[in-house]
DRENPA-3360 file (N, C-alpha, C; in nm, 2 decimals, always signed):
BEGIN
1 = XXXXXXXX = -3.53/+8.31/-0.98/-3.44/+8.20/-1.00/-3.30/+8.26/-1.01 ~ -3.20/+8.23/-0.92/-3.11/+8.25/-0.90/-2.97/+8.19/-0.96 ~ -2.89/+8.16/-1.08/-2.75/+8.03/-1.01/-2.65/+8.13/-1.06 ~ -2.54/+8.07/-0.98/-2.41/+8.11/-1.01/-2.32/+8.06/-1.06 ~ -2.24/+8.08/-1.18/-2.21/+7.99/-1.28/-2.07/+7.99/-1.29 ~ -2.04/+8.06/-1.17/-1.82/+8.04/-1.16/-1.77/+8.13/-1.27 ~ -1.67/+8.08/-1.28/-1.58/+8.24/-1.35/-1.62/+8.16/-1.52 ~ -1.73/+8.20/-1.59/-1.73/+8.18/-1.76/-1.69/+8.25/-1.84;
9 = XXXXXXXX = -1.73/+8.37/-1.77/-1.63/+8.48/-1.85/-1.58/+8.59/-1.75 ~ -1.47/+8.64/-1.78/-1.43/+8.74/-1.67/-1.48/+8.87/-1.64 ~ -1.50/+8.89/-1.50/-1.56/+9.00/-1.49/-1.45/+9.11/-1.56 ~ -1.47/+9.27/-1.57/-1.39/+9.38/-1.52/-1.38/+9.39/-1.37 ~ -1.25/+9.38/-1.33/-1.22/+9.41/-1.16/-1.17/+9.54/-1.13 ~ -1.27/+9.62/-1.05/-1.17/+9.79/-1.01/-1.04/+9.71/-0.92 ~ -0.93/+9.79/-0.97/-0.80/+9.73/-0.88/-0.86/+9.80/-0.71 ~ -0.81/+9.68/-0.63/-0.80/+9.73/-0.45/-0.96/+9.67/-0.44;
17 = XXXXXXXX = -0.99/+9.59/-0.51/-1.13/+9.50/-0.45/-1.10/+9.40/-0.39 ~ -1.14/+9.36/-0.27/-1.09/+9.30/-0.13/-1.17/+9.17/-0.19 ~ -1.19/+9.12/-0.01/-1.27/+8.98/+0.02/-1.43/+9.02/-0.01 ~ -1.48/+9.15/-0.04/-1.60/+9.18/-0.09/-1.61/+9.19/-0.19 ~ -1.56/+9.13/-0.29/-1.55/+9.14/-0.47/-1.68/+9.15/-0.50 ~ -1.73/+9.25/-0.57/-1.86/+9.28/-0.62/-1.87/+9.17/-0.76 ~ -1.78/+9.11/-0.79/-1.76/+9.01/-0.94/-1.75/+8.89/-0.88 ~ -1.73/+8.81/-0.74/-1.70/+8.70/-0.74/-1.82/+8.60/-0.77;
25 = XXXXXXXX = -1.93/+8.61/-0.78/-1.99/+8.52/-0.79/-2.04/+8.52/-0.97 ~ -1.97/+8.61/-1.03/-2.03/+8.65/-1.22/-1.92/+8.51/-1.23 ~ -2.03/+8.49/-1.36/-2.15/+8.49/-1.44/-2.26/+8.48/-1.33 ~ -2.32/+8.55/-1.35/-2.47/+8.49/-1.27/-2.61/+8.51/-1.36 ~ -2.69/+8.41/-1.34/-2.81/+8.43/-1.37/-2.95/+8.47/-1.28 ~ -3.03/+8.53/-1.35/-3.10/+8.52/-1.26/-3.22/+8.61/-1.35 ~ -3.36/+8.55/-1.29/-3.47/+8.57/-1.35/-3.63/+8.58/-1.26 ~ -3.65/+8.67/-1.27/-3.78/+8.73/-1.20/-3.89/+8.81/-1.28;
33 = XXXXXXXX = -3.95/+8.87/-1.24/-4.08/+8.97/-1.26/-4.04/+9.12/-1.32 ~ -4.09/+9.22/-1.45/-4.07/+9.30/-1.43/-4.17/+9.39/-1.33 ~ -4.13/+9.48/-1.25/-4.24/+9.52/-1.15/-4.23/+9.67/-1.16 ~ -4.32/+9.74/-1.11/-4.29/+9.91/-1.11/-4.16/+9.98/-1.02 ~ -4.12/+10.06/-1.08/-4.02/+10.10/-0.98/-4.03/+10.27/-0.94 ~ -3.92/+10.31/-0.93/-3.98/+10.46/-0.85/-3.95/+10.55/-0.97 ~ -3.97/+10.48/-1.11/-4.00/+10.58/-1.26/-3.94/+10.68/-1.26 ~ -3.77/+10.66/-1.23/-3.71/+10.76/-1.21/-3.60/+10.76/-1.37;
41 = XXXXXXXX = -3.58/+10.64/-1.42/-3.51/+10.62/-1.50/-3.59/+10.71/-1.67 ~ -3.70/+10.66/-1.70/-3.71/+10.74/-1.82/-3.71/+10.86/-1.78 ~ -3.81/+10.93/-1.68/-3.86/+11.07/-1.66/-3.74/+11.17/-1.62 ~ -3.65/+11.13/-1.51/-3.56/+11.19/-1.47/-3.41/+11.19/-1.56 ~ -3.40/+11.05/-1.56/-3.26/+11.02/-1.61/-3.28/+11.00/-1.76 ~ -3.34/+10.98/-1.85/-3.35/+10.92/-1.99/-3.30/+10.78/-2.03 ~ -3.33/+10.69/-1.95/-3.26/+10.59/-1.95/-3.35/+10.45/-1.89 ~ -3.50/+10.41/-1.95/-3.60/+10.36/-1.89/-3.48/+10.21/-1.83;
49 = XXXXXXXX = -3.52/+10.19/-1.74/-3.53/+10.05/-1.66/-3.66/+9.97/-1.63 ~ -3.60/+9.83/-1.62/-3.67/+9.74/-1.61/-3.65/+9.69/-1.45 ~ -3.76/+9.73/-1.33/-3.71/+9.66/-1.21/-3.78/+9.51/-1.15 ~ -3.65/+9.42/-1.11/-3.72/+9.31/-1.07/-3.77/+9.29/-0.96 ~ -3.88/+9.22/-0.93/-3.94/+9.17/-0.85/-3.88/+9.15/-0.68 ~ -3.87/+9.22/-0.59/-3.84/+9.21/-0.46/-3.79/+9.05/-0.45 ~ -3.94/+8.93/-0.43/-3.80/+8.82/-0.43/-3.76/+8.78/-0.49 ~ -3.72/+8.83/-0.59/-3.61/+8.73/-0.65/-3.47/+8.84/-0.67;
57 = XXXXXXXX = -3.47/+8.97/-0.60/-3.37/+9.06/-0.55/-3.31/+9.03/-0.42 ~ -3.39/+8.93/-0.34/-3.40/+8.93/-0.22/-3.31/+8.79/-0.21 ~ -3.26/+8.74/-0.38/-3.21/+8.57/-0.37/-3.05/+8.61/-0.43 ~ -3.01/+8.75/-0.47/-2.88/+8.79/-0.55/-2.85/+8.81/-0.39 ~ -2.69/+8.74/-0.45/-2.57/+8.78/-0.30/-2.57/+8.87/-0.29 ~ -2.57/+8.93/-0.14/-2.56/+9.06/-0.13/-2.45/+9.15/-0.18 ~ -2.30/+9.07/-0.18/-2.20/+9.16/-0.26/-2.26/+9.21/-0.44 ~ -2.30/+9.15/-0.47/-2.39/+9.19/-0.60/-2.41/+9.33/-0.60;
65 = XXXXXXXX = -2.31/+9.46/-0.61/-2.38/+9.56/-0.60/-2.29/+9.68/-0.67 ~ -2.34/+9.74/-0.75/-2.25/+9.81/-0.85/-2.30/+9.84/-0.98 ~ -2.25/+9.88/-1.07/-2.34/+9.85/-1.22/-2.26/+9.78/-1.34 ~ -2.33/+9.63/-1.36/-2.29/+9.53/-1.44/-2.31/+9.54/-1.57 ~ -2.30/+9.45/-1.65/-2.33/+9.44/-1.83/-2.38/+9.30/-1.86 ~ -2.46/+9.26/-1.92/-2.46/+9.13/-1.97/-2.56/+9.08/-2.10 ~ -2.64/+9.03/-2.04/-2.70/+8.98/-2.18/-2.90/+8.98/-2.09 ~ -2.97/+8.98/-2.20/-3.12/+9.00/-2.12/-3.21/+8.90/-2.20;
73 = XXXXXXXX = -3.32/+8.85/-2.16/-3.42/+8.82/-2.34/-3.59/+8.86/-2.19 ~ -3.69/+8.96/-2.25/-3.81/+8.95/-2.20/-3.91/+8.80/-2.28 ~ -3.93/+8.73/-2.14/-4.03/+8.61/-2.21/-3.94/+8.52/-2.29 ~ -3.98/+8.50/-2.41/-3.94/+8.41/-2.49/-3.90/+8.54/-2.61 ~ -3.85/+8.66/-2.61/-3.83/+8.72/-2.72/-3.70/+8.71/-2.74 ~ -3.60/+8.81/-2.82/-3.46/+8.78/-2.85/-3.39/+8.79/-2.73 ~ -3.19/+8.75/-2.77/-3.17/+8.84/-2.66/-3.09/+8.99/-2.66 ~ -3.10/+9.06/-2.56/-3.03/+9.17/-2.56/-2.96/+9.20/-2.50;
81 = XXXXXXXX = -2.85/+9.34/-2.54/-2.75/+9.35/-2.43/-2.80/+9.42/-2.34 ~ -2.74/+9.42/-2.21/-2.84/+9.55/-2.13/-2.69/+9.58/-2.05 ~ -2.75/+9.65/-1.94/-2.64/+9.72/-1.82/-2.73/+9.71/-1.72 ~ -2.65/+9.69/-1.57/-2.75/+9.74/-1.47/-2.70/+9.73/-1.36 ~ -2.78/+9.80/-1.29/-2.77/+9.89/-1.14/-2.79/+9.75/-1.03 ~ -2.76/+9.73/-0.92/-2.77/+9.65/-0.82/-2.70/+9.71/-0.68 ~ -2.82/+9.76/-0.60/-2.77/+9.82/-0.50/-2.96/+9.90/-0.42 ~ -2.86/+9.98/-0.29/-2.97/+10.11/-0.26/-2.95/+10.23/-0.32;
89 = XXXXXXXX = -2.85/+10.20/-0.45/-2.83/+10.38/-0.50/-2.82/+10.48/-0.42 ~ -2.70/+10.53/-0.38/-2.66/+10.59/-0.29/-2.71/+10.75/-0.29 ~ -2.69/+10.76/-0.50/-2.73/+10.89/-0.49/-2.86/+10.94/-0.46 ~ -2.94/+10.87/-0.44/-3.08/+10.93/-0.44/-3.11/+10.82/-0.27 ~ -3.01/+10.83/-0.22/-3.00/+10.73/-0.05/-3.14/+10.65/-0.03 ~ -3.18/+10.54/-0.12/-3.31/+10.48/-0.11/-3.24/+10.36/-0.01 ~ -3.28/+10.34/+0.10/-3.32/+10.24/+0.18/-3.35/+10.07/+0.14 ~ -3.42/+10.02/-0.01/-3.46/+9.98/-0.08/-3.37/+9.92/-0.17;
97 = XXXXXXXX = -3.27/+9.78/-0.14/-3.22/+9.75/-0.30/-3.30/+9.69/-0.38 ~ -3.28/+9.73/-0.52/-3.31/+9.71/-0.62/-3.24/+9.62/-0.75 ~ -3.29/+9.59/-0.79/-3.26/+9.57/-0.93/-3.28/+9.61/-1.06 ~ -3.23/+9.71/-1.11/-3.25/+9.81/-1.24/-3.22/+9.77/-1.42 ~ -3.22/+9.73/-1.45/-3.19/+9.66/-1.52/-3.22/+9.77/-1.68 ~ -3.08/+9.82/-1.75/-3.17/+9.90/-1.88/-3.11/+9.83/-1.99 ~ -3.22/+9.77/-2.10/-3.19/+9.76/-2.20/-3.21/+9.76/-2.31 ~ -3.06/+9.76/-2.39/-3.00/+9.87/-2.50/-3.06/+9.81/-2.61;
105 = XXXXXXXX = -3.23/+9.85/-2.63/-3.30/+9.87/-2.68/-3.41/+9.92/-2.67 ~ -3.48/+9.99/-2.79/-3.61/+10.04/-2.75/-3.75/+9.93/-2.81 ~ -3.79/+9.98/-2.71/-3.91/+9.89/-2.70/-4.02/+9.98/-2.74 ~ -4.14/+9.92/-2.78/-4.28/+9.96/-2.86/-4.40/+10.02/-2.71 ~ -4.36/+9.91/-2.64/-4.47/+9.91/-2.53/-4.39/+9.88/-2.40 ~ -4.46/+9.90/-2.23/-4.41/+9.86/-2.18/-4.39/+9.67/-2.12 ~ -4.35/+9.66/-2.07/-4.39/+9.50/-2.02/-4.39/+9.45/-1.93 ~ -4.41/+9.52/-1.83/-4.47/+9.51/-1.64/-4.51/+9.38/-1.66;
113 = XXXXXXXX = -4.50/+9.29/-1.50/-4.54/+9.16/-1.50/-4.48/+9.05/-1.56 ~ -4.42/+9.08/-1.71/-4.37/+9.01/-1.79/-4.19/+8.94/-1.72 ~ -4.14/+8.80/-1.78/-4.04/+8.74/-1.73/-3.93/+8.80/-1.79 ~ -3.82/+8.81/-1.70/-3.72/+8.93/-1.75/-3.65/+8.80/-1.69 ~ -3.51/+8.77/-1.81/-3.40/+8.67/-1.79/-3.26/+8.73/-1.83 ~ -3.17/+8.77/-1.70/-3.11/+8.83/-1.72/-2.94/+8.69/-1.70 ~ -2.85/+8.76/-1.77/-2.71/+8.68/-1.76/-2.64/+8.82/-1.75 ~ -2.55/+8.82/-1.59/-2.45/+8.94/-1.56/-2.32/+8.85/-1.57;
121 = XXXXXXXX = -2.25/+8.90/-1.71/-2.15/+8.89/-1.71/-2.05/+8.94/-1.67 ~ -2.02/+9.05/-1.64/-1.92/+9.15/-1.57/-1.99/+9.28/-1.52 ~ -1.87/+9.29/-1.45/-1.87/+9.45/-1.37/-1.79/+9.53/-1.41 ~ -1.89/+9.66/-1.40/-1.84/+9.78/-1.44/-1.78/+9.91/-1.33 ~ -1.83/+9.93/-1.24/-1.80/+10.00/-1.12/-1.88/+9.98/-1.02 ~ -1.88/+10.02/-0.90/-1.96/+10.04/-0.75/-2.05/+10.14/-0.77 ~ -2.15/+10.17/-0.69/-2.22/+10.26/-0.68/-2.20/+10.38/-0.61 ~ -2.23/+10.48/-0.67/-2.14/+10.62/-0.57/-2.28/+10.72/-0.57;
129 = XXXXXXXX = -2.22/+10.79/-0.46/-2.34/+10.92/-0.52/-2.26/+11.01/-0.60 ~ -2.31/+11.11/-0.68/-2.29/+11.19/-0.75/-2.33/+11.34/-0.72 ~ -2.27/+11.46/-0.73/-2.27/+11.60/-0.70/-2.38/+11.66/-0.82 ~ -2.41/+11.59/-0.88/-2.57/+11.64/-0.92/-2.61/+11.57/-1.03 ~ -2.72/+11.53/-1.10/-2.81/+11.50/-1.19/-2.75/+11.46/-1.33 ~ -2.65/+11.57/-1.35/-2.60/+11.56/-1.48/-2.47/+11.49/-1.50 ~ -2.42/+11.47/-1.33/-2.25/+11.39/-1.30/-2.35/+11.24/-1.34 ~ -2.47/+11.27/-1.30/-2.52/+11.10/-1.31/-2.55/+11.04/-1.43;
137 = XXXXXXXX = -2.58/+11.14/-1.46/-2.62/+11.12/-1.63/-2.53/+11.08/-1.70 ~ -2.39/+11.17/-1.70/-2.27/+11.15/-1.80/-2.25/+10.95/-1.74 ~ -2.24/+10.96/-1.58/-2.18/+10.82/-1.58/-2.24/+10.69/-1.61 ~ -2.38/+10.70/-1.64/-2.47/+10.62/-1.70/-2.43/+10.63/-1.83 ~ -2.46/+10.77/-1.92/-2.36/+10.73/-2.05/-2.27/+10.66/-2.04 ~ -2.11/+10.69/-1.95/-2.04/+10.61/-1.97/-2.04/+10.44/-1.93 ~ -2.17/+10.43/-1.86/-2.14/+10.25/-1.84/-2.25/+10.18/-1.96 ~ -2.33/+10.24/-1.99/-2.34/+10.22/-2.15/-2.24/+10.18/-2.23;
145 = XXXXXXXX = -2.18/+10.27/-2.25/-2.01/+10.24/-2.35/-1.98/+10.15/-2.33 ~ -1.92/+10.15/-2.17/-1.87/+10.03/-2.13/-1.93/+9.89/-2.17 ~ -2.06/+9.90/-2.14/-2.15/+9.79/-2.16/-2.13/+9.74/-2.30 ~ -2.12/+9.85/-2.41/-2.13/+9.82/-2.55/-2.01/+9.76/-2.61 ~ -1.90/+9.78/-2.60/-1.78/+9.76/-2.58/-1.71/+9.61/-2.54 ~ -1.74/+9.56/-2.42/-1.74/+9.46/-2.35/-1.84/+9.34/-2.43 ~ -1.95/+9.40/-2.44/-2.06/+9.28/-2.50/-2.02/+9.26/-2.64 ~ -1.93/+9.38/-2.73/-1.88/+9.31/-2.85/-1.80/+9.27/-2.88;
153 = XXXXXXXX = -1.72/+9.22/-2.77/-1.65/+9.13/-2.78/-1.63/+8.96/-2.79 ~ -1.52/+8.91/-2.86/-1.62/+8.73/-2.90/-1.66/+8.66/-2.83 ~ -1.58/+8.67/-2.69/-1.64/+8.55/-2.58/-1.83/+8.65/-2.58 ~ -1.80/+8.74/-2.50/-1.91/+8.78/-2.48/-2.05/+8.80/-2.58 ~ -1.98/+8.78/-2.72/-2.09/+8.76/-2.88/-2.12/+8.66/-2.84 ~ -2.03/+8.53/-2.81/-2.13/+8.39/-2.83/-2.22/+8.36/-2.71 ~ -2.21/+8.41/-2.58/-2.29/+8.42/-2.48/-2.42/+8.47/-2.51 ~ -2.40/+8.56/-2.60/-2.51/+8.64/-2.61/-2.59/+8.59/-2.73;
161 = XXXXXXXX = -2.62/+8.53/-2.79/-2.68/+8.41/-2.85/-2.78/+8.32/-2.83 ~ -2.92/+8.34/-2.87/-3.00/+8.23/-2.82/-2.96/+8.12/-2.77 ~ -2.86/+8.01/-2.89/-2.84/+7.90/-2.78/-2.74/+7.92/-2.68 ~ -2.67/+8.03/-2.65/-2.56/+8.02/-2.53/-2.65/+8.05/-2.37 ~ -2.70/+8.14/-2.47/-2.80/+8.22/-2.34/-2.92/+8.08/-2.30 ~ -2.96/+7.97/-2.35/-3.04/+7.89/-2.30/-2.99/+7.78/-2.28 ~ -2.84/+7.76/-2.29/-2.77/+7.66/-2.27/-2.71/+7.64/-2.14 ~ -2.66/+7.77/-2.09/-2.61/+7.81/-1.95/-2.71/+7.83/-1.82;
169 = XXXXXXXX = -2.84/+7.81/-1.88/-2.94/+7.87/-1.77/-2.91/+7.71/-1.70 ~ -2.88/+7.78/-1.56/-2.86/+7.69/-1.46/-2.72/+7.59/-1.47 ~ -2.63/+7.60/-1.52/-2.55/+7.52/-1.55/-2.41/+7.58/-1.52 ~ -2.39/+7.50/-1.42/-2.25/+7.53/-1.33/-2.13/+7.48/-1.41 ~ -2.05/+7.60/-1.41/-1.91/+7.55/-1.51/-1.83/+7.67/-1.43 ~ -1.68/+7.61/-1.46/-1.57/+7.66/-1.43/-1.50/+7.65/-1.47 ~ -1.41/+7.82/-1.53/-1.30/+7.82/-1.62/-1.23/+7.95/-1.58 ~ -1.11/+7.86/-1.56/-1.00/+8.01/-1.48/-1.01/+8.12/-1.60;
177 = XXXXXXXX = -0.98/+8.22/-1.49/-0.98/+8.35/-1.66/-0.91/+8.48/-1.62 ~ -0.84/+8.56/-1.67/-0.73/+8.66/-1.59/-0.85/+8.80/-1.63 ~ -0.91/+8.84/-1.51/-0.95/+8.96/-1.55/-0.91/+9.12/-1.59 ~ -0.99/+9.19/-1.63/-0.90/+9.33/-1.67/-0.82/+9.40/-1.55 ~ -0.72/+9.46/-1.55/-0.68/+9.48/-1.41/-0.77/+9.64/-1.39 ~ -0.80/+9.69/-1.42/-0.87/+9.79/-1.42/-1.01/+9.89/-1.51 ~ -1.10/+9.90/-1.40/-1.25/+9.93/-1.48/-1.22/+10.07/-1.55 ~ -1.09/+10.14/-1.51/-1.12/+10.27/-1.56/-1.02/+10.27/-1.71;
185 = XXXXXXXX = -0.98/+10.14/-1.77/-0.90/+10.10/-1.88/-1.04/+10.07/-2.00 ~ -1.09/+10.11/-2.04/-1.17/+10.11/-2.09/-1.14/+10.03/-2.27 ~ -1.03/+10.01/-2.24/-0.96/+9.94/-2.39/-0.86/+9.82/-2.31 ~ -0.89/+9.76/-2.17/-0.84/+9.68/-2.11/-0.94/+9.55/-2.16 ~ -0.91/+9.44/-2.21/-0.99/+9.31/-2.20/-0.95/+9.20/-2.13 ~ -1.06/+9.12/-2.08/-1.05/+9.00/-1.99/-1.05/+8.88/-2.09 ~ -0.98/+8.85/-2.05/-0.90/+8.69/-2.16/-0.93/+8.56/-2.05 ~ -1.00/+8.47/-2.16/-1.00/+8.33/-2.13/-0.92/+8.26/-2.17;
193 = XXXXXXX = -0.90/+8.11/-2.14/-0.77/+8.02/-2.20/-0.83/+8.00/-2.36 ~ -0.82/+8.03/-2.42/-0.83/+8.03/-2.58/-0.93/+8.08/-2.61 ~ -0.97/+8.14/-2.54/-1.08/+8.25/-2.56/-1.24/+8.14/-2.63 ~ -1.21/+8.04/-2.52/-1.35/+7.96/-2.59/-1.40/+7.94/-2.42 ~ -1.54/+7.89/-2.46/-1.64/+7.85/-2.37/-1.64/+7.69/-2.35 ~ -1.64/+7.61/-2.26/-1.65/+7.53/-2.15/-1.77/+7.46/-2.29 ~ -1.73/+7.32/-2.35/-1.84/+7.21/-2.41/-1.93/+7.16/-2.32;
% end
């Protein structure tokens, strides 16, 4: 399940992003399968992901690609913040896009199969390759941060909220919003018109 819910909250924009804006279609929702993926994230990277299900990867606009922040809930449990990957990951040149999804919590068990409902509220950068293992690692730390950062902020607190998070599923709204002029300002914030959410 796919919708796109117009500008609710502002993405982060890397400055010199064209007619291909990796943010124009955020907020987006969207909700599929967790399924197995190529178990590269705990083992290699320390950093377990959750991957979705081929079609419902196969229903995200293809500009969708980069690594976002938003809000997550498995099933009917809380919700959480997460971060995530959307692309063929350059650095490891997989053929295959995916959907990666980590979140910034630990879990007891795994939950393959289970309904994963995700809300991407912004972007954090493109996908690049990296000159080795540990350039990738640091940059994953760093969009963590980012991730952490961004989601504690107010607009992005009340989103992230049982009822915001089950209020917006599916529900088209539009609200102009000036976003950060730059992903690498890390203390840059995206501002709404009074910094409230659409009744």
């Amino acid at each position: 399940i796919i919708f796109s819910l117009g500008l609710l909250v502002c993405p982060r924009i890397m400055a010199g992003v064209g007619a291909e804006d990796p943010s124009q279609h955020l907020p987006l929702w969207i909700e599929g399968t967790v399924v197995h993926g190529f178990k590269r994230g705990s083992k290699q990277l320390g950093f377990p992901t959750a991957n979705l299900d081929d079609s419902t990867v196969s229903q995200v606009p293809a500009n969708i690609s980069g690594v976002y922040y938003g809000w997550s809930r498995v099933n009917d449990g809380p919700v959480l913040p997460m971060s995530m990957s959307a692309g063929n990951n350059p650095h490891y040149g997989n053929c295959k896009r995916t959907l990666e999804v980590h979140i910034l919590h630990v879990f007891e068990e795994d939950f393959y199969d289970q309904k994963l409902s995700i809300f991407v509220v912004g972007f954090i950068r493109s996908m690049t390759p990296f000159s080795s293992l540990d350039e990738l690692i640091a940059a994953i730390h760093r969009d963590i941060e980012v991730s952490r950062v961004e989601l504690g902020k107010p607009l992005a607190v009340q989103l992230g909220t049982l009822a915001s998070f089950e209020a917006y599923r599916g529900r088209a709204v539009a609200v102009s919003c000036t976003p950060s002029p730059s992903v690498a300002d890390p203390s840059a914030a995206a501002t709404c018109p009074n910094g409230k959410l659409p009744q």
